[in-house]
C-alpha positions as CSV (number, residue, x, y, z in Angstrom):
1,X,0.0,0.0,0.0
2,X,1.0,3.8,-1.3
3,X,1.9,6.4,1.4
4,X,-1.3,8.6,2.0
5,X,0.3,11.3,4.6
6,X,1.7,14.0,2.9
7,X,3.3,17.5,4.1
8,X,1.0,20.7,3.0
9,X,1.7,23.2,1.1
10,X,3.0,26.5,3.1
11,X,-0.2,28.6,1.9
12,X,-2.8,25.8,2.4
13,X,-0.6,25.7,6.3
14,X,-1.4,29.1,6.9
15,X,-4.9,30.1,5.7
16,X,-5.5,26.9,8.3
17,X,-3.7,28.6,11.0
18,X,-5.9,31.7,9.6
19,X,-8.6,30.2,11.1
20,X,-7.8,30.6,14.4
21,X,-5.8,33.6,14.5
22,X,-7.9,36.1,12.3
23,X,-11.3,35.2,12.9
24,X,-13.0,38.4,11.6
25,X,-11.3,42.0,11.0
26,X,-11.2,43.0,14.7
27,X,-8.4,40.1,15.0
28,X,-6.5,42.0,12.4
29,X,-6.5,45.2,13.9
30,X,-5.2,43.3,17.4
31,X,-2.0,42.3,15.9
32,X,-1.5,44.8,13.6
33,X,-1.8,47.6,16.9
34,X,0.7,44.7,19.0
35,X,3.0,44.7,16.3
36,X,3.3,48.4,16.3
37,X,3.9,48.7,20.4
38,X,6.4,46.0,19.9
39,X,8.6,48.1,17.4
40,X,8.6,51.0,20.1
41,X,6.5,53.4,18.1
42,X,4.9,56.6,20.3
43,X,2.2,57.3,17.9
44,X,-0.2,54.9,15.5
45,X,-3.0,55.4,13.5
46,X,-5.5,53.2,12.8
47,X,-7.4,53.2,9.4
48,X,-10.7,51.4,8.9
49,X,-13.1,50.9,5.8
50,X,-16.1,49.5,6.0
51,X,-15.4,47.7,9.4
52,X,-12.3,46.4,8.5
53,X,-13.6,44.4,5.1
54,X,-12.8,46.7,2.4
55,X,-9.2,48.0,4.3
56,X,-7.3,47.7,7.6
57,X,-4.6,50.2,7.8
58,X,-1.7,51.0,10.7
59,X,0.5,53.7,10.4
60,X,3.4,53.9,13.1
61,X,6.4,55.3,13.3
62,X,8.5,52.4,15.2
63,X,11.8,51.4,14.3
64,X,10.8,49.5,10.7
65,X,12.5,47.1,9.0
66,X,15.6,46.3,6.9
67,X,14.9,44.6,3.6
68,X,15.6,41.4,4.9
69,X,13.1,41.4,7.8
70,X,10.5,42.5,5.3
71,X,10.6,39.9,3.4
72,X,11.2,37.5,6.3
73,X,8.2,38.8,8.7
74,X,5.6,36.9,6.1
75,X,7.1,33.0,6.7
76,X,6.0,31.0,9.3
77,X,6.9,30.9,12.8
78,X,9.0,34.0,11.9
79,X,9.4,36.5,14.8
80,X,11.8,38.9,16.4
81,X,10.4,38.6,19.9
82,X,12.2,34.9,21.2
83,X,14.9,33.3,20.4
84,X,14.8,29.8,22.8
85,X,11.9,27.7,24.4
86,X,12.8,29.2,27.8
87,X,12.1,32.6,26.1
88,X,8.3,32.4,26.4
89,X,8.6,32.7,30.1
90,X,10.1,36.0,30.3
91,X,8.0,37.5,27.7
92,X,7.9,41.5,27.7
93,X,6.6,41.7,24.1
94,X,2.6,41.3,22.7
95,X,3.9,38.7,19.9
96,X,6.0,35.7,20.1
97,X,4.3,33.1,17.7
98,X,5.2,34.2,13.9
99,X,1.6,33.3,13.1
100,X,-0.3,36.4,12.6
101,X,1.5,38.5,9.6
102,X,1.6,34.9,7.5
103,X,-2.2,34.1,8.3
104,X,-3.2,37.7,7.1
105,X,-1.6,37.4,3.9
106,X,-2.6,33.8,3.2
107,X,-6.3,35.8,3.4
108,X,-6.1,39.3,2.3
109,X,-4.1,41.4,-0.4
110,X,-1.1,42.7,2.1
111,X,0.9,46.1,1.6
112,X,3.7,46.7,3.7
113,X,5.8,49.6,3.7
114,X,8.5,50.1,5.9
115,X,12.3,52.2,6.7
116,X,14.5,51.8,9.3
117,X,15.9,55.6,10.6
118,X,19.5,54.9,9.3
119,X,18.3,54.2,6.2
120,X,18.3,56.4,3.5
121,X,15.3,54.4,1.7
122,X,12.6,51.9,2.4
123,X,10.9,48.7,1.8
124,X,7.7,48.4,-0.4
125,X,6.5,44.8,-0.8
126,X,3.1,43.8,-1.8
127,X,1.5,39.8,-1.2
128,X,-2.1,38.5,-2.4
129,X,-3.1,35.1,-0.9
130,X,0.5,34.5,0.1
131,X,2.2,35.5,-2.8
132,X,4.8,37.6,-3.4
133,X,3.6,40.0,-6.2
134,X,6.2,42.7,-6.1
135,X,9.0,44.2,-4.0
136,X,10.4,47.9,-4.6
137,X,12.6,50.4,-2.9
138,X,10.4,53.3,-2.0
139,X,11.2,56.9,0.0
140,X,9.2,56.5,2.7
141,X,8.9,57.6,6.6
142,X,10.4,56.1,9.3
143,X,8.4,53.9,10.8
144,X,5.7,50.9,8.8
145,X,2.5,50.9,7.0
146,X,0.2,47.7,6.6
147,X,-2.5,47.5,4.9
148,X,-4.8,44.4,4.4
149,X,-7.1,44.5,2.1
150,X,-10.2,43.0,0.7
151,X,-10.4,40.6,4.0
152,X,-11.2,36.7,3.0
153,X,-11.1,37.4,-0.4
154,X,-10.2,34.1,-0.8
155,X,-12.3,32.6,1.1
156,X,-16.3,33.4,0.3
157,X,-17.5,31.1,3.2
158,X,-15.3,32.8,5.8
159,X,-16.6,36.3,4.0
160,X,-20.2,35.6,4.1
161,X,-20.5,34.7,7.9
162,X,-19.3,38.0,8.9
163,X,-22.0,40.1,10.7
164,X,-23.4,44.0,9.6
165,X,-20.6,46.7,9.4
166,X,-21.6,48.2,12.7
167,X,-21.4,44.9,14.5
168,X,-18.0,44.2,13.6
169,X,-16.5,48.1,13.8
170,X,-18.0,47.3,17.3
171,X,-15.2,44.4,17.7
172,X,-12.7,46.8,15.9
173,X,-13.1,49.6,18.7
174,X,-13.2,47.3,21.4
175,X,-10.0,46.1,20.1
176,X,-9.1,48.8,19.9
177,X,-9.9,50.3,23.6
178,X,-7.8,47.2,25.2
179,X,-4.6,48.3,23.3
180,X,-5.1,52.1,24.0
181,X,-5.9,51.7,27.6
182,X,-2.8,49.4,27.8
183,X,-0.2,51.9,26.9
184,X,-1.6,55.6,28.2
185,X,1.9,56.3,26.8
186,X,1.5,56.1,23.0
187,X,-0.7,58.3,21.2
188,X,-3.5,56.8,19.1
189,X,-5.7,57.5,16.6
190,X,-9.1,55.4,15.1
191,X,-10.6,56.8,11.5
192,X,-13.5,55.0,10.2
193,X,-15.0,55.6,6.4
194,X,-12.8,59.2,6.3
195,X,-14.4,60.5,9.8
196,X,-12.0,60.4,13.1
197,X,-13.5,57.9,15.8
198,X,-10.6,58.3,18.7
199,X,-8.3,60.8,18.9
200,X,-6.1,59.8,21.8
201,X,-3.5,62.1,22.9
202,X,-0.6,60.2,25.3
203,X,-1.4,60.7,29.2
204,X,-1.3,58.9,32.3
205,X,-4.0,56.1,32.9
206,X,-7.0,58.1,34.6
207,X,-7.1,60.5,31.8
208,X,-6.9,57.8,29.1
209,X,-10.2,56.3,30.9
210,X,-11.7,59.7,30.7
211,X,-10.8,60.3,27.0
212,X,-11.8,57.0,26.0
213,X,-15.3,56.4,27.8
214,X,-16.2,60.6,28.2
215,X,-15.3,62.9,30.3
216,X,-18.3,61.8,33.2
217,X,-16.1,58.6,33.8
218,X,-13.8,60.8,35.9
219,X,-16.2,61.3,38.8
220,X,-16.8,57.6,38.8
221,X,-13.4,56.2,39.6
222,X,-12.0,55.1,42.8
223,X,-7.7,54.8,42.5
224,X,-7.0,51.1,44.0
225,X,-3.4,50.3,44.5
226,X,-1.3,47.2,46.3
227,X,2.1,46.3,46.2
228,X,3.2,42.3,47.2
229,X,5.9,40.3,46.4
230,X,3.3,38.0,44.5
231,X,1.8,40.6,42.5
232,X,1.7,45.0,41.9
233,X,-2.2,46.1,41.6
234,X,-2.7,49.2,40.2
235,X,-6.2,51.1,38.2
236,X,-9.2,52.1,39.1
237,X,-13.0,50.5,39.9
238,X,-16.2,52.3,39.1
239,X,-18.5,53.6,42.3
240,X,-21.4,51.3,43.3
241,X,-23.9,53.4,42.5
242,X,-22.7,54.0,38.7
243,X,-22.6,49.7,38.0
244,X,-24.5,48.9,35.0
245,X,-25.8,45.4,33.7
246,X,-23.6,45.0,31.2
247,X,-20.2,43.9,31.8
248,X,-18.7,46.3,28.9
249,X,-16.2,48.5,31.3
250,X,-14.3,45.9,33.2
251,X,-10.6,45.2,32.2
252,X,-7.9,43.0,33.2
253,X,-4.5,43.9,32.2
254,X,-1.4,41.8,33.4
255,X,2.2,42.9,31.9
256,X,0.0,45.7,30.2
257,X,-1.8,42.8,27.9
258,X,-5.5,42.3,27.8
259,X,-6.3,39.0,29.4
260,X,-10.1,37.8,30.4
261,X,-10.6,35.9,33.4
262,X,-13.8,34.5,35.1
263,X,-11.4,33.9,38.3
264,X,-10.4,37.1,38.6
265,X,-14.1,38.8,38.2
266,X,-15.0,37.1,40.7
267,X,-12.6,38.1,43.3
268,X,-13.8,41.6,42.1
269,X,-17.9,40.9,42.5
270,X,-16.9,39.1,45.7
271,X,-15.4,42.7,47.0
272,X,-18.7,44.5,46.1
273,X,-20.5,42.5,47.7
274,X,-23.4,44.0,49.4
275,X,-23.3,47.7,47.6
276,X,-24.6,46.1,44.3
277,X,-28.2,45.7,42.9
278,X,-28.5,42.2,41.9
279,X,-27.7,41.9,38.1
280,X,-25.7,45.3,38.0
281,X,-22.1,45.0,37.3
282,X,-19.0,47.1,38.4
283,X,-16.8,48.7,35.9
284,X,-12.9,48.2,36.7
285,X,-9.7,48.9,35.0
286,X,-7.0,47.2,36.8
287,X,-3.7,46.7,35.9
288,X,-1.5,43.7,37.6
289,X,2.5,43.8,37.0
290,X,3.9,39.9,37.7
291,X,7.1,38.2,37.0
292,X,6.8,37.1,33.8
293,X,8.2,33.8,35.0
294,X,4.8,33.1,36.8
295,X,2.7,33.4,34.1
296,X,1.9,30.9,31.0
297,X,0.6,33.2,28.0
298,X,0.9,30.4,25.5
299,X,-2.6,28.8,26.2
300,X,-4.4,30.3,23.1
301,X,-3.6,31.8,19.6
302,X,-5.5,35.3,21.0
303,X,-3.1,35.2,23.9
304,X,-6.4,36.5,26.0
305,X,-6.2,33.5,28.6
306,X,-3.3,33.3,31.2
307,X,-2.2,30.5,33.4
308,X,-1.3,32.2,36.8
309,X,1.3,30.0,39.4
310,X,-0.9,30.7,42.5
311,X,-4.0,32.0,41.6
312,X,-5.5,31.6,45.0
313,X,-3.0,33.9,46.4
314,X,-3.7,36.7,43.4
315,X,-7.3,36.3,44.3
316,X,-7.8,37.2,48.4
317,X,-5.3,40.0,47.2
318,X,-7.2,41.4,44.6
319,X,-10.5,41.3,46.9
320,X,-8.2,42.1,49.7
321,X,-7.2,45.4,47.8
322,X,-10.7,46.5,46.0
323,X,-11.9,46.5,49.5
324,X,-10.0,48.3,51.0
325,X,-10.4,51.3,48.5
326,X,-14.0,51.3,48.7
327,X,-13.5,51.5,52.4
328,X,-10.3,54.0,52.1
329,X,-12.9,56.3,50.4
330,X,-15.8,56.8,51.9
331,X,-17.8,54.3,49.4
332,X,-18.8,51.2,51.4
333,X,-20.7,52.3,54.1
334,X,-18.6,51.8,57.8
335,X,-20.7,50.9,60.9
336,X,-19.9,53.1,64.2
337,X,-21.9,53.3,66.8
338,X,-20.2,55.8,69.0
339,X,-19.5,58.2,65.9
340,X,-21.9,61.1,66.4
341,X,-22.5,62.6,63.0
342,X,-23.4,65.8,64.3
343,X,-20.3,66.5,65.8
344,X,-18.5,65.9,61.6
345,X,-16.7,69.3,61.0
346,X,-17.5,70.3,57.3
347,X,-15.1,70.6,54.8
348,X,-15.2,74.3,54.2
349,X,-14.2,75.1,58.2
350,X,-11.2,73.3,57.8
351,X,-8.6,76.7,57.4
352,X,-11.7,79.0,59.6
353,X,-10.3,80.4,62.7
354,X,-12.2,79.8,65.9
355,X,-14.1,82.8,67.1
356,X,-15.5,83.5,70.6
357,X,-19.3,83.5,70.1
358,X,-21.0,86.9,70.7
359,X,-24.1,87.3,72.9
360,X,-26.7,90.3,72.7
361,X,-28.8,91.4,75.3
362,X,-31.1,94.4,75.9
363,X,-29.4,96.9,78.1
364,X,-32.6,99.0,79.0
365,X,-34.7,96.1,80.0
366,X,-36.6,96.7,83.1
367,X,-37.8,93.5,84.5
368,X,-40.6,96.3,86.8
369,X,-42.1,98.2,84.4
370,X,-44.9,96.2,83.5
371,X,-47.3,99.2,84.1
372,X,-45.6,101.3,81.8
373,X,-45.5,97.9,79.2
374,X,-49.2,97.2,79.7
375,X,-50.4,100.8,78.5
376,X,-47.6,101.2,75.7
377,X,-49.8,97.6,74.2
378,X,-52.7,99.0,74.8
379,X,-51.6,102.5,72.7
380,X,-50.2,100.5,70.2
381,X,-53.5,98.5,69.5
382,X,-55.6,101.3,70.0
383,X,-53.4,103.0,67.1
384,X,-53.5,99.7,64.9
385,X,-57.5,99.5,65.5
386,X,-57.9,103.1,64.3
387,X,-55.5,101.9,60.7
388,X,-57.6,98.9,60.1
389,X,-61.0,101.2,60.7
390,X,-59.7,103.8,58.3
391,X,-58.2,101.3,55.5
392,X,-61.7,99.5,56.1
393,X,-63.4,102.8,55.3
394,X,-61.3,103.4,51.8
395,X,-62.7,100.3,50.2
396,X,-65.8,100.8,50.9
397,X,-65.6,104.3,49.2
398,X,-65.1,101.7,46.1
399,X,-68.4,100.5,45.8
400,X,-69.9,104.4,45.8
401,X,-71.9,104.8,42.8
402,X,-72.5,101.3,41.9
403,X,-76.0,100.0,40.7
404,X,-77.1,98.1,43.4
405,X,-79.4,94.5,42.5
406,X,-82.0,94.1,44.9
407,X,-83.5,90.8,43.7
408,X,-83.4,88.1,46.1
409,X,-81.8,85.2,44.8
410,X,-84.2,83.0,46.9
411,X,-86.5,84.5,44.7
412,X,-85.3,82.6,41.7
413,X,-86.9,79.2,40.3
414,X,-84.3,76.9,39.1
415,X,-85.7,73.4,37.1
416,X,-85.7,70.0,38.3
417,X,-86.0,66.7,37.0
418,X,-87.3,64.4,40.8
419,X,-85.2,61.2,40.8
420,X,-87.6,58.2,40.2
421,X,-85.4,55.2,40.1
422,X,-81.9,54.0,38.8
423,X,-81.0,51.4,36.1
424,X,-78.8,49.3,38.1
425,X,-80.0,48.1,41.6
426,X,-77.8,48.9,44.4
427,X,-77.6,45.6,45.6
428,X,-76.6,44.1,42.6
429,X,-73.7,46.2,42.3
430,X,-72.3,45.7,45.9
431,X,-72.6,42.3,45.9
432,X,-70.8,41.9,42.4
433,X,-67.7,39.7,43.0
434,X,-64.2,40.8,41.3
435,X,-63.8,39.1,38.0
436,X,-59.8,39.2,38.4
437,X,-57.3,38.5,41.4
438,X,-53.6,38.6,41.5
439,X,-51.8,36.1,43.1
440,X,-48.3,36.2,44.8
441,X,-48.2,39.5,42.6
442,X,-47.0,37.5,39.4
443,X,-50.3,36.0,38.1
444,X,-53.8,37.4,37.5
445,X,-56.9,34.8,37.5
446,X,-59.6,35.3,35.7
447,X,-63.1,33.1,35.5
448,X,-64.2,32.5,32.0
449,X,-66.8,30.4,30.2
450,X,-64.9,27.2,30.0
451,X,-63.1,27.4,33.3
452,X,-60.3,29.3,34.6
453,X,-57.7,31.9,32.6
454,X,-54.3,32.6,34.5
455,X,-52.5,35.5,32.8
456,X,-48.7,36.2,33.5
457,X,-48.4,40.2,34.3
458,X,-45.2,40.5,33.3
459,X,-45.4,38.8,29.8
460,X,-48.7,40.3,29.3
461,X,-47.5,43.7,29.5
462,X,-44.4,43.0,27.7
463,X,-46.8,42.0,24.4
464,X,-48.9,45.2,24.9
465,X,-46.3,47.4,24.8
466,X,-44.2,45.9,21.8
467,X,-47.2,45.9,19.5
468,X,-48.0,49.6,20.3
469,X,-44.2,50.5,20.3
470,X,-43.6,48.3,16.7
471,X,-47.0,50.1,15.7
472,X,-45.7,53.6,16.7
473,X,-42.3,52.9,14.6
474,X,-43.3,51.2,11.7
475,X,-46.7,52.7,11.0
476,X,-47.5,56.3,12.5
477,X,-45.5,58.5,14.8
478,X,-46.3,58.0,19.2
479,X,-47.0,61.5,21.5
480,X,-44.6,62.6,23.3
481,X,-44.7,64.3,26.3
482,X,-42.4,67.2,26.9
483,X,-40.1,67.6,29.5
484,X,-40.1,71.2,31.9
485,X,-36.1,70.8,32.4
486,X,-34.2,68.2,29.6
487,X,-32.6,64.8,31.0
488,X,-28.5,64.9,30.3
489,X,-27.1,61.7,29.8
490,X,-23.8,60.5,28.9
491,X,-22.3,57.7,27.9
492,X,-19.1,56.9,26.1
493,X,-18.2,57.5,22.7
494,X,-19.0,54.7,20.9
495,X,-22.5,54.4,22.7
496,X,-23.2,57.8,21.4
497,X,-22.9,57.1,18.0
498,X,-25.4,54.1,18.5
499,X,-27.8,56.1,19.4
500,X,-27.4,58.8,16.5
501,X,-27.8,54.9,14.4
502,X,-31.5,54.3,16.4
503,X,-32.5,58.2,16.1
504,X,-34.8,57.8,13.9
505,X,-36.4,54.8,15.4
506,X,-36.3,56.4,18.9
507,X,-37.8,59.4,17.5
508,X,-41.0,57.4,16.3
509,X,-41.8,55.7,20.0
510,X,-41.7,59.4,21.3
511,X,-38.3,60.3,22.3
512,X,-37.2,64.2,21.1
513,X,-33.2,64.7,21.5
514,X,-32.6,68.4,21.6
515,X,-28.5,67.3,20.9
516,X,-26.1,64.4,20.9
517,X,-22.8,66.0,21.5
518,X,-20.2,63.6,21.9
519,X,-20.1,61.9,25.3
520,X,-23.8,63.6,25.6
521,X,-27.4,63.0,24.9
522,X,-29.9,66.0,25.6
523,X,-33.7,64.6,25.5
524,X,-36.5,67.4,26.2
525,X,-39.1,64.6,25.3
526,X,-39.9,61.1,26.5
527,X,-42.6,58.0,25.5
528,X,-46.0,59.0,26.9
529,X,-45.9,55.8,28.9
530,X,-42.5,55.9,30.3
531,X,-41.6,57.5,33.3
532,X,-38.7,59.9,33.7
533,X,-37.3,58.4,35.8
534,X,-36.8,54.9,33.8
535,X,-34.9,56.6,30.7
536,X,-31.3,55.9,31.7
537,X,-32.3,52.3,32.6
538,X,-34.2,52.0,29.0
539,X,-31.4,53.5,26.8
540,X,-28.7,51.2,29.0
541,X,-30.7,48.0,28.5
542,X,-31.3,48.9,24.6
543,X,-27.7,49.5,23.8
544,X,-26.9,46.7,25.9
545,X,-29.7,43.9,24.0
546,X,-28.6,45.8,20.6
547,X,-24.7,46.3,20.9
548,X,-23.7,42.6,19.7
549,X,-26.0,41.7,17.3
550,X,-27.7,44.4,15.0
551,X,-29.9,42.7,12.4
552,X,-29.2,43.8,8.9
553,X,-32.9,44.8,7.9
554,X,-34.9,47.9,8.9
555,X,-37.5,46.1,10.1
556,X,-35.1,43.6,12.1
557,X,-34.1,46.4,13.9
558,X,-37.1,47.9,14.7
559,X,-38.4,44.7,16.2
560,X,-35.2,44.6,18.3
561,X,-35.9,48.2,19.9
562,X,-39.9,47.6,20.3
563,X,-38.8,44.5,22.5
564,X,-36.0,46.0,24.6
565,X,-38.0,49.2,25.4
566,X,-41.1,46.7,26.3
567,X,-39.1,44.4,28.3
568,X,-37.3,47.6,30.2
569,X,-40.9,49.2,31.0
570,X,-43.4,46.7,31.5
571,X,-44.7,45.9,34.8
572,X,-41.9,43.6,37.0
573,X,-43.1,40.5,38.7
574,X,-43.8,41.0,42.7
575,X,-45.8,44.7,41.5
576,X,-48.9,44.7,42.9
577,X,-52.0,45.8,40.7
578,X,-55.3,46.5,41.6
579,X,-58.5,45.5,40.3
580,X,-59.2,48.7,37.6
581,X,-55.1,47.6,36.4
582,X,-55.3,43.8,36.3
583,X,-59.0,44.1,34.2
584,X,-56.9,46.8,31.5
585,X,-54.1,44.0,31.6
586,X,-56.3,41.4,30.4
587,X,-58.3,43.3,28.2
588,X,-55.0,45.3,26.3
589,X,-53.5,41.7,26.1
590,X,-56.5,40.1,24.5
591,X,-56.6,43.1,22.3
592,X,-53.5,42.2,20.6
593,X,-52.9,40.6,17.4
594,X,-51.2,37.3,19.0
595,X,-52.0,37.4,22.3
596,X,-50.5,33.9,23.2
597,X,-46.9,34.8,23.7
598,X,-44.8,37.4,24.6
599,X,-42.3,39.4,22.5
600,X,-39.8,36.1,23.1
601,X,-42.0,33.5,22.7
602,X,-43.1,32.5,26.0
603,X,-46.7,31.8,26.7
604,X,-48.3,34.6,28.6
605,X,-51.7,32.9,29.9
606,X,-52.6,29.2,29.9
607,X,-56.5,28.3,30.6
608,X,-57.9,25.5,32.9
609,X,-60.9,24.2,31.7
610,X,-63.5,22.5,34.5
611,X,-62.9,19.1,33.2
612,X,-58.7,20.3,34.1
613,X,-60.4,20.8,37.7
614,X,-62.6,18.3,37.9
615,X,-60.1,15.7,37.6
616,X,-57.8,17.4,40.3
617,X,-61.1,17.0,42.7
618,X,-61.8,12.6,41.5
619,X,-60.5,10.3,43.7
């Protein structure tokens, strides 16, 4: 028998290895963006087309190439950053594989362009599915320019699985946040289709946060820092009382590299404990400097997952250290029972000097004079009585002249209808039993014909509200009703242009947005039946639901917004309702066009028939 096992060709070998390092353009950007803070560069730009399919382009100005490592840098397991096996645990790069730039051009049509400072001129080399279609000297910067094009061009399964534009520039900017929050040092830049995203000047951490997520992050951050032998914790965690549910703010860095760890979050969670609403989650930027030597990067091509040496150790003094900074300032509450809080000095009397306190008194007070006392009242009244007799006297002088109507009204015959009996009897309408009850404030009961109709509140209300919202999107435009002072809201960059994507949409369901400024939203009008109160939670949970996947249709999209805003505002299980609510429940519910299930296909009432009870009763 022949031999069957064969080696593979080199580009076959790396649009497999594609498949695990460049999964969609975002992965691009992530080594493109390591590759540039591993040559030492101080300020890169990031270029983006159409999310990343059409072009991925970063401009830095590191130390470039020579002609030789241009060349070089597209082979496999090709790298500057080790040289030996024991190299990978004393890693102070990003890279260390030699996968990433020969997967990308197995994929993509690849322009590089790159000079060394020394050099008088540069290297220009361009590669299309892994092959080398030209190679020129060019004058050129210092520094290096990739650009991948035309992403899977190749490969029209891989192409066709991608999701809409705004979904994966969502990926791109995330990507893109990890790196920039990394390295406060470097200056960044983010232009998507011709119009600047990020502008990112080079700072210290806290003011990277702030110009990355707006500038009301700033008031939310609590500085936590440790030093240990094991471990160096350093960042910031967000205030209790700004945690949202989604879990979008919370980085890890270790060795300045994004790394995601369930472990780890729960260390943090377990050091909020108690100042949380359930399902609200805290936002956290922490940064955690260990010897390389105790850490295992090499678990997984994204290099996002990290082996740790003694985890449990890293864990009580993570918790150990997030505690104490909510304790250090003032944000979890401290129990102490002999602190008077009306003795607290304020803050403004800190630099006041003491004074001695004054004390008035009258000097001619005569403690036996009353006699004298007694008269100078009864003067004074006396005077006071002849005022109010006189001011009396000038209004009346207002009514000289006037034609007086000496008619008595009691006169007057009005006409009147005698009451001779009523169309309901009195009786009958007291001793009318309710026709719905709410039990354990989740279910309303209702008798019908057949037998017995339980109705879930929440789910009902949740299919009420989406048909009216989907109704006020789709067909006409909802009320509004106008706000006396506007509602300022802010959010981070990114979310901001979200919502200038679901303006229109928004508009239609009632909201009216005066401005959306950049880390800002200005809305002077809200939904008729939403309360004020409920918009942050309702624009949070909307760009939370709608963030990851955004459907490609119109009406997709619509549908996705009627069923947040419905699920944010309808009535909660463990409300109670009373009988004029729970009768306008099950009436709006049965008025809708499918009034069996809720928005997400869950059954909002089921119906026992008297058979159904009956048989519960045989024996």
């Amino acid at each position: 028998m022949s031999s069957i096992i064969q080696l593979l060709p080199d580009h076959v070998a790396n649009q497999i290895a594609a498949g695990e390092v460049v999964q969609r353009p975002a992965s691009v950007v992530k080594e493109l963006l390591e590759n540039a803070i591993d040559a030492k560069a101080t300020d890169i730009k990031l270029i983006v087309k159409d999310a990343g399919k059409t072009l991925v382009q970063v401009i830095d100005n590191g130390s470039g190439m020579s002609v030789t490592d241009a060349r070089l840098c597209f082979e496999r397991h090709a790298t500057s950053k080790i040289r030996n096996a024991e190299d990978l645990f004393a890693l102070n790069t990003k890279g260390f594989r030699g996968e990433a730039l020969a997967s990308i051009a197995a994929i993509a049509h690849v322009e590089l362009k790159t000079k060394q400072e020394q050099e008088e001129l540069g290297t220009h080399i361009i590669i299309e599915g892994s092959k080398f279609v030209s190679q020129d000297v060019a004058v050129l910067p210092k520094g290096t320019s990739f650009s991948v094009k035309n992403l899977f061009f190749n490969i029209p399964a891989r192409r066709n699985f991608l999701k809409s534009d705004t979904v994966e520039f969502r990926h791109i900017v995330d990507e893109f946040q990890r790196v920039a929050l990394a390295h406060p040092s470097i200056s960044f830049t983010l232009i998507h289709n011709g119009s600047e995203t990020f502008n990112l000047p080079n700072s210290n951490y806290r003011q990277r946060i702030v110009n990355v997520f707006g500038g009301k992050t700033n008031e939310k951050l609590v500085p936590v820092t440790e030093d240990t032998e094991i471990v160096s914790v350093g960042g910031f965690i967000g205030k209790p009382e700004h945690a949202k549910k989604s879990r979008g703010e919370q980085f890890f860095f270790v060795n300045d590299r994004f790394i995601k760890s369930g472990y780890l979050h729960h260390a943090i969670m377990n050091a909020y404990e108690g100042l949380l609403r359930e399902g609200n989650q805290p936002s956290y930027f922490l940064y955690l400097n260990v010897p390389p030597n105790t850490i295992d990067i090499n678990i997984h091509p994204t290099k996002t997952e990290i082996k740790f040496d003694d985890e449990h150790a890293l864990y009580a003094i993570l918790r150990s250290a997030i505690k104490h900074s909510l304790g250090q300032f003032n944000v979890a509450p401290v129990l102490d029972f002999e602190r008077d809080a009306n003795l607290d000095t304020p803050y403004e009397y800190k630099n006041k000097e003491s004074e001695f306190p004054t004390i008035e008194f009258n000097t001619n007070f005569n403690p036996f004079e009353s006699s004298e006392g007694t008269k100078k009242t009864f003067s004074n009244s006396s005077t006071q009585s002849f005022k109010s007799n006189s001011r009396d006297t000038q209004w009346d002088n207002l009514y000289v002249g006037l034609k007086q109507d000496t008619n008595d009204v009691h006169s007057h015959s009005f006409e009147s209808h005698e009451i001779t009996g009523s169309l309901f009897n009195d009786r009958e309408i007291e001793d009318t039993p309710s026709r719905t009850y709410q039990i354990h404030k989740k279910y309303i009961v209702s008798s019908i014909k057949s037998g017995m109709l339980v109705v879930n509140q929440s789910r009902a209300h949740q299919r009420i509200l989406y048909e009216q919202f989907l109704t006020n999107i789709t067909v006409h435009k909802a009320s509004s009703q106008q706000l006396i002072f506007p509602i300022e809201l802010y959010f981070s960059n990114d979310e901001v242009q979200f919502i200038m994507e679901l303006k229109p949409s928004l508009e239609n369901t009632g909201f009216v947005f005066d401005s959306v400024e950049k880390d800002k939203v200005l809305i002077s009008g809200i939904p008729v039946n939403v309360q004020e109160s409920e918009i942050p939670i309702v624009l949070e949970e909307l760009i939370n639901t709608l963030q990851e996947e955004i459907p490609e249709s119109s009406f997709s999209l619509n549908d996705g917004i009627a069923k947040s805003m419905a699920k944010s505002i309808a009535v909660k299980n463990g409300v109670y309702l009373n009988e004029r609510e729970q009768e306008n429940l099950v009436n709006g519910l049965f008025a809708c066009k499918d009034s069996s299930v809720s928005p997400f296909n869950k059954p909002t009432f089921i119906t026992l028939s008297v058979e159904d009870l009956d048989k519960k009763f045989a024996l």
